[in-house]
Structures are given as C-alpha cells and as structure tokens.
C-alpha beads as a LAMMPS data file, in Angstrom:
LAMMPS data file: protein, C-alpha beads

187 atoms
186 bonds

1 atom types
1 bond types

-500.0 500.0 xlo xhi
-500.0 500.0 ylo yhi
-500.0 500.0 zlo zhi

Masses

1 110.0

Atoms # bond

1 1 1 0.000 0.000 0.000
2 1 1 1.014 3.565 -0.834
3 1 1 -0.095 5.729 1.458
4 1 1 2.820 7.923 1.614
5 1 1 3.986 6.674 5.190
6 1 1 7.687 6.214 6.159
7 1 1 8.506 3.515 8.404
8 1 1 12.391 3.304 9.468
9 1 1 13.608 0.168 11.589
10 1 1 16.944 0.694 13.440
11 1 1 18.804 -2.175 15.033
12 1 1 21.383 -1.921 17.457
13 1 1 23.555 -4.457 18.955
14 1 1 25.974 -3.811 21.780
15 1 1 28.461 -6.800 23.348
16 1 1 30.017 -6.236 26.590
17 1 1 32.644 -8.487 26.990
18 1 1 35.138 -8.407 30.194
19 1 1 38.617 -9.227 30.014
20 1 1 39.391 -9.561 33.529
21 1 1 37.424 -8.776 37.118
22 1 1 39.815 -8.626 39.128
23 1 1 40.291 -12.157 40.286
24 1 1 36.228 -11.837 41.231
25 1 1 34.829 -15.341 40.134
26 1 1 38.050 -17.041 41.840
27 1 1 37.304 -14.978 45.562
28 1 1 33.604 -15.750 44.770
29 1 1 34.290 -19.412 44.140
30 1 1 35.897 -19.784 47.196
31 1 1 33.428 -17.968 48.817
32 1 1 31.286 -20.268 47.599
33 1 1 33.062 -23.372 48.835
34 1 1 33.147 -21.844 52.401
35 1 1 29.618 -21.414 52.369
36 1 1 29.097 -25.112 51.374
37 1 1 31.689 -26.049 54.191
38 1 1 29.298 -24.167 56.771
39 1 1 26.234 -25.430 55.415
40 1 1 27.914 -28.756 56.208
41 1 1 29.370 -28.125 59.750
42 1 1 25.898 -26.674 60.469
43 1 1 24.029 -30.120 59.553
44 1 1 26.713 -31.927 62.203
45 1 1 26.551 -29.160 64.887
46 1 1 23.000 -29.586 64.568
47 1 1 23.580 -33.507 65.015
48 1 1 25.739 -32.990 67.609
49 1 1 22.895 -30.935 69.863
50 1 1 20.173 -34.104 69.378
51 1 1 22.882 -36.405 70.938
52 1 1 23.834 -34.541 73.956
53 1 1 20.237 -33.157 74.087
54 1 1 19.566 -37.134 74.317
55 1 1 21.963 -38.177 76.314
56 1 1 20.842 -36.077 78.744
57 1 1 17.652 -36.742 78.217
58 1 1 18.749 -40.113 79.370
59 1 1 20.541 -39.087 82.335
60 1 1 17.601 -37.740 83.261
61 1 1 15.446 -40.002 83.193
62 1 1 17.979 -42.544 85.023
63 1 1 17.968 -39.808 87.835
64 1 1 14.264 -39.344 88.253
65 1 1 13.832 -43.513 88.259
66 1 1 16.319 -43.643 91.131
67 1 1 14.898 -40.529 93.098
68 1 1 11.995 -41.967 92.315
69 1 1 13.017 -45.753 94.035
70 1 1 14.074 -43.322 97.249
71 1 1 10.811 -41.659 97.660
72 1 1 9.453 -45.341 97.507
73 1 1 11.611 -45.820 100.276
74 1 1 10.417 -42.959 102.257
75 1 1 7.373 -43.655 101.601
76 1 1 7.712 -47.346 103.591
77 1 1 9.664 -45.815 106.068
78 1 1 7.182 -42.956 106.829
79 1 1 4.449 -45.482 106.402
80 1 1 5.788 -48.309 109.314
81 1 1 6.545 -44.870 111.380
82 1 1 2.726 -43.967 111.195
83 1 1 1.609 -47.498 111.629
84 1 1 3.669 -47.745 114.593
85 1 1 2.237 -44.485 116.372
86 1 1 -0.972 -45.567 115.284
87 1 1 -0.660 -48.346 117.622
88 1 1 1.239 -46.011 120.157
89 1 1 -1.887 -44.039 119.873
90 1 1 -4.157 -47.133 120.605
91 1 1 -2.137 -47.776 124.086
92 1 1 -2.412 -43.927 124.448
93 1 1 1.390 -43.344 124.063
94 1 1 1.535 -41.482 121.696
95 1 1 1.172 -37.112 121.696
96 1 1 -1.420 -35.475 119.427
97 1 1 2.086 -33.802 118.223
98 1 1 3.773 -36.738 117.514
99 1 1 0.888 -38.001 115.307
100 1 1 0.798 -34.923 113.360
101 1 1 4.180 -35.017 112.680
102 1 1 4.573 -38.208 110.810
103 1 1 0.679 -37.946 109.219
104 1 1 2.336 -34.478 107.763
105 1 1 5.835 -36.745 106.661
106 1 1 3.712 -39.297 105.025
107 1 1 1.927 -36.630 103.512
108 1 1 4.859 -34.992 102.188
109 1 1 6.406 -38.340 101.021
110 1 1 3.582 -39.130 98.841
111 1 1 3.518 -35.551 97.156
112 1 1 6.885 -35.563 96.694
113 1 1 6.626 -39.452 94.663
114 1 1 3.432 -37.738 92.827
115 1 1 5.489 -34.880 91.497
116 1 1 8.627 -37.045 90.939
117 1 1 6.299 -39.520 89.201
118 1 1 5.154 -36.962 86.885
119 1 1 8.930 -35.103 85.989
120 1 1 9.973 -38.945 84.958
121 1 1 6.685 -39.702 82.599
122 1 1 7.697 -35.761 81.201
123 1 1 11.098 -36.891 81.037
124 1 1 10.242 -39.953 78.868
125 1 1 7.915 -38.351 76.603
126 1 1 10.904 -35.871 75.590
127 1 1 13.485 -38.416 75.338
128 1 1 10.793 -40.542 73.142
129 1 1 9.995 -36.942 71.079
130 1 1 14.084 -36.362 70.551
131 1 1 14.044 -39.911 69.124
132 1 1 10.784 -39.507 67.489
133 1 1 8.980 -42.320 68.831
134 1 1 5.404 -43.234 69.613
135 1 1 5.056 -42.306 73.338
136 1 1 2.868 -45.155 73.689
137 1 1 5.896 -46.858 74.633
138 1 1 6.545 -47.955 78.275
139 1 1 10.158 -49.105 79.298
140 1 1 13.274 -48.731 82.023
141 1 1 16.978 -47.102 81.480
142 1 1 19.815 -48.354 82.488
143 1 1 21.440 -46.140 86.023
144 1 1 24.391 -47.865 85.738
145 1 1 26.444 -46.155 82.701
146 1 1 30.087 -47.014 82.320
147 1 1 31.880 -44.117 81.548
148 1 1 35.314 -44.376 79.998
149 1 1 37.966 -44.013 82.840
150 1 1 41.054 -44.338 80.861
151 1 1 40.772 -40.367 78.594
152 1 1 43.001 -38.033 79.712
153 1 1 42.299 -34.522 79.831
154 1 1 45.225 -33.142 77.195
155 1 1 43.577 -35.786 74.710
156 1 1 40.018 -34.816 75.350
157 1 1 40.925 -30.992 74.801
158 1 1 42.701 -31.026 71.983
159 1 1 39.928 -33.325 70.050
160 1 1 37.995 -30.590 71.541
161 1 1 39.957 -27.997 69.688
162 1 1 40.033 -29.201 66.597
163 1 1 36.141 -30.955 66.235
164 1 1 33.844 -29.249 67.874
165 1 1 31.526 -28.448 65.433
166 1 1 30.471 -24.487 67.305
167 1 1 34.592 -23.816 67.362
168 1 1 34.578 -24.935 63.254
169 1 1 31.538 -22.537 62.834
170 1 1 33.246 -19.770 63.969
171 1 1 36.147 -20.453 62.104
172 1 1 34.740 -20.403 58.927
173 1 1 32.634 -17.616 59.435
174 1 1 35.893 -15.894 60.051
175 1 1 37.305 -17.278 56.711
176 1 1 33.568 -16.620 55.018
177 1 1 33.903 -12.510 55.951
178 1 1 37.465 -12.262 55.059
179 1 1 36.840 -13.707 51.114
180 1 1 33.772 -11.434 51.346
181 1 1 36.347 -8.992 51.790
182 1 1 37.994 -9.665 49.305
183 1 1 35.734 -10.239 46.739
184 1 1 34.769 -6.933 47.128
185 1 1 37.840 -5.410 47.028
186 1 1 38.414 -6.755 43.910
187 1 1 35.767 -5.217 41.818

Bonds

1 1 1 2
2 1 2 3
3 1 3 4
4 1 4 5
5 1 5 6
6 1 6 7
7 1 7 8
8 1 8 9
9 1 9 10
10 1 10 11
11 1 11 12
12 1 12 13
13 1 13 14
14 1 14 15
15 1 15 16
16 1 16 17
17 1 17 18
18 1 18 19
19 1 19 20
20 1 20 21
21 1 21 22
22 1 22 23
23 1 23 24
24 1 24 25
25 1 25 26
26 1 26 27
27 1 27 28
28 1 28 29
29 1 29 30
30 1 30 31
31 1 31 32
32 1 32 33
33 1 33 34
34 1 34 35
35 1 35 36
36 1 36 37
37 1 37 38
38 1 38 39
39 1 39 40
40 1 40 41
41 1 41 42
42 1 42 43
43 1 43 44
44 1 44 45
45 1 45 46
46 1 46 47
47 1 47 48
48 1 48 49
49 1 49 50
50 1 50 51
51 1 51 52
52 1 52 53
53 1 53 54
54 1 54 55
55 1 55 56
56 1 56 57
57 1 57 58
58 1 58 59
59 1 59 60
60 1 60 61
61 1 61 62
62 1 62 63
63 1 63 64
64 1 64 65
65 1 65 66
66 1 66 67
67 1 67 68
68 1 68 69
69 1 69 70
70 1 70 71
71 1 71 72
72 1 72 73
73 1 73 74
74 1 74 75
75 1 75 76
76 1 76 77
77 1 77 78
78 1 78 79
79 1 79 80
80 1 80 81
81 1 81 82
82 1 82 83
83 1 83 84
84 1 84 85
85 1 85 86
86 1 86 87
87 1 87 88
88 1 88 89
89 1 89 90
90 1 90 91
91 1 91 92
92 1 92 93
93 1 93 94
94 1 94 95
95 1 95 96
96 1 96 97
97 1 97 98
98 1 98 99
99 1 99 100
100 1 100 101
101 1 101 102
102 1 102 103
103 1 103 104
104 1 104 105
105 1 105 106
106 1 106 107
107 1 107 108
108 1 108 109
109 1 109 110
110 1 110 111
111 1 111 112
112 1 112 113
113 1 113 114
114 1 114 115
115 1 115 116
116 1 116 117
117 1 117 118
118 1 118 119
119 1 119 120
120 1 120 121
121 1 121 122
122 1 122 123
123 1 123 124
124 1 124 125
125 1 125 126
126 1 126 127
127 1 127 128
128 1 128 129
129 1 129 130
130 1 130 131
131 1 131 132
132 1 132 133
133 1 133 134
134 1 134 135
135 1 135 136
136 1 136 137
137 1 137 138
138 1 138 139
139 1 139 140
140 1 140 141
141 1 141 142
142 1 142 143
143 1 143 144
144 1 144 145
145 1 145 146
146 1 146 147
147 1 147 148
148 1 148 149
149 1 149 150
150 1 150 151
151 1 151 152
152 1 152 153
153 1 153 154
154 1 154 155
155 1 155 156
156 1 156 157
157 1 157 158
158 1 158 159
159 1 159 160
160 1 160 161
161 1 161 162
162 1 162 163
163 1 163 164
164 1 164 165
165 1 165 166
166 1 166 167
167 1 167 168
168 1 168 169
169 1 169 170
170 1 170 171
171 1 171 172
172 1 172 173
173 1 173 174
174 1 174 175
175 1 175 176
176 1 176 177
177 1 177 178
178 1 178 179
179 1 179 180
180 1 180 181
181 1 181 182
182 1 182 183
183 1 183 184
184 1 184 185
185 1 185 186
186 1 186 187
C-alpha cells in the first residue's frame, strides 16, 4: 500500500565483553566453597545438639527412676513410722504432736513421689519426642552407665579444639567474611 507513510527500523547491537574482574569469580568461588563447608558443619553441629540433648535426656530419666526408688523408700519408712504411732496411739502413748508429725511426713512423702512420678513420665515423653517415637511406649533405662575411665584430659581438649563443630563454625565464618572482603575489594 502507498499511502505515503515512512517507516524506518533501526537495530542496534551492543556486546560487553570483560577481560578480567579482578580475580572476582576465583574470591567468589571460594566464597562459595566456604559457604558449602558451613552449610555442612551446620548439619553436624545440629547432630551434635540431638545427641547430647539425648543423652541427657537419658541421664535424666535414670535420675528421676532412682529418686523416684528413694521416695518409695520414704514412703515405707514414713508409712511403718505412722503405723507404729498408730498403735502407740491405741495404748495412748503417743502425743497429738507426735501423730501430726509423721501424718504431715507421710503426707509430704507421697507428694513428693506424685510430682517425681510426673517429671519422669515428662522426662520420657521428651526423650521418646528427641528420638521420634510413639510415646505409647513404656520401658526402664539403664542407672548404671560405664563411663570411659582411661581419657586423659590433654587428649580430650585437643579433640575438643580441633572438632567441635560451634569452634569450626566460627572459624569459617571468620574465613567466610574475610573472602567477602575480598571479593569486594576486587571489583
């Protein structure tokens, strides 16, 4: 068609290429890597925290069975102490004092089992949560825990040192902002 109109296409192409950054991509590369290192050391740190956070769970639980054994004991004890001024009481030997005493010891016994009762069936519902169990589950631990006897304390702090997974974190965060640093110095 001839309508007398004008049209005009322009085309312009423009290629930026960059001979050299500055060592950039090798600082960022490493930057890189350390990031991937504390992603990793994260993961075991993170590891690390549900074992002790178990094994102390455990502990736990192993000290609120045995406290629990004791107040069971107590209980007797304070038990065969009211029975006997019971029957002291019967024979009128016993003081109105006396009585009140141990009824108030008994007493006390048996709210101290209730509430130790209660911290252990807490205690094994978390241990059963860190291990992600079904706390449907009933059973015992172990008190008696063999502990290694034979470490010696130069050993144990210089494994310390050089794995603990917090110290390692640190580390490379140091090494992370320093090639941060540099990267950026290099542009």
């Amino acid at each position: 068609a001839l309508d007398g109109t004008n049209q005009e296409f322009a085309i312009q192409l423009e290629v930026t290429v960059n001979l050299f950054n500055g060592f950039q991509s090798k600082y960022r590369y490493r930057q890189l890597k350390t990031l991937s290192d504390i992603g990793k050391t994260q993961l075991r740190a993170k590891m690390e925290d549900i074992v002790i956070r178990t094994y102390f769970a455990y502990l736990r639980i192993a000290e609120l069975q045995l406290r629990q054994s004791l107040v069971l004991e107590n209980i007797a004890l304070s038990y065969d102490v009211y029975q006997r001024i019971q029957e002291d009481k019967r024979f009128g030997a016993a003081t109105k004092l006396r009585e009140l005493r141990t009824d108030v010891d008994l007493k006390n016994d048996s709210t101290t089992y209730s509430t130790v009762s209660t911290n252990l069936e807490n205690a094994k519902r978390d241990l059963l949560l860190l291990l992600n169990q079904s706390d449907s589950i009933r059973y015992l631990v172990e008190e008696n825990i063999p502990f290694a006897k034979a470490l010696k304390k130069s050993d144990l702090e210089s494994d310390m040192l050089s794995q603990n997974a917090n110290l390692l974190l640190a580390q490379q965060g140091i090494i992370s902002a320093e090639q941060s640093l540099q990267q950026s110095r290099s542009r």
